[in-house]
C-alpha positions in Angstrom: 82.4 226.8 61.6 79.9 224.5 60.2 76.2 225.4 60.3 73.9 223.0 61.4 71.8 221.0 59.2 68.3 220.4 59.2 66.1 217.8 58.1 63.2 216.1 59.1 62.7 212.1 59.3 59.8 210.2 58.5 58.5 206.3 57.2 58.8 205.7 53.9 55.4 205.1 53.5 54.9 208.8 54.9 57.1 210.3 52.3 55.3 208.3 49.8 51.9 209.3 50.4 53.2 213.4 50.4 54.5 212.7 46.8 51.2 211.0 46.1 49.3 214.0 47.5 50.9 216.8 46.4 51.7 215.6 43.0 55.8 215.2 42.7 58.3 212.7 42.7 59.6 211.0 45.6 62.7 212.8 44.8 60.9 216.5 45.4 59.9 215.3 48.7 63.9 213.8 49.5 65.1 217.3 48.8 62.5 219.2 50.8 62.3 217.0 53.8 66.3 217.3 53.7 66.2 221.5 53.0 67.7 221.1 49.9 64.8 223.7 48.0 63.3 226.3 49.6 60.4 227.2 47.5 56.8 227.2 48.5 56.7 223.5 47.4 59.0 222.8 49.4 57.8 224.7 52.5 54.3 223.2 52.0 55.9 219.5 52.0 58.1 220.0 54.6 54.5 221.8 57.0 52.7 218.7 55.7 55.5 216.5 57.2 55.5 217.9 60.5 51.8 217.9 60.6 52.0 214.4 59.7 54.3 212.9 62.4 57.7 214.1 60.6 60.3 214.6 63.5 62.3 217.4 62.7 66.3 216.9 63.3 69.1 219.1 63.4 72.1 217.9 62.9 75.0 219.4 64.9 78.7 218.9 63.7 80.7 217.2 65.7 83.2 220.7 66.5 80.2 221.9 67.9 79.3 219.2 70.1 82.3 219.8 71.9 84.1 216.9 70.9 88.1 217.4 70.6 90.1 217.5 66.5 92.5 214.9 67.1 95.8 215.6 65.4 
């Protein structure tokens, strides 16, 4: 079984002014917003997100939904 993912969906604009704030690439924002790091970095972007309008999403496979394999 799959485990859900996680990550959390903002403008571009958003994501933008994060890098700009915090000092990183656009890229070190990507790969927090989307879990991909889990330092304190990447848990202070991903806070600053949320507390920015971020919507966090969890993405559920599709086993898990409930949906039939079809073979």
């Amino acid at each position: 079984m799959k485990e859900a993912r996680q990550r959390i969906i903002m403008p571009l604009s958003g994501r933008l002014r994060l890098a700009l704030d915090f000092e990183v690439t656009p890229r070190m924002v990507y790969k927090a917003l989307n879990f991909e790091g889990h330092s304190d970095l990447a848990k202070r972007l991903r806070a600053a997100a949320l507390e920015r309008g971020g919507q966090l999403y969890e993405a559920v496979p599709a086993a898990e939904r409930g949906q039939k394999n079809i073979d």
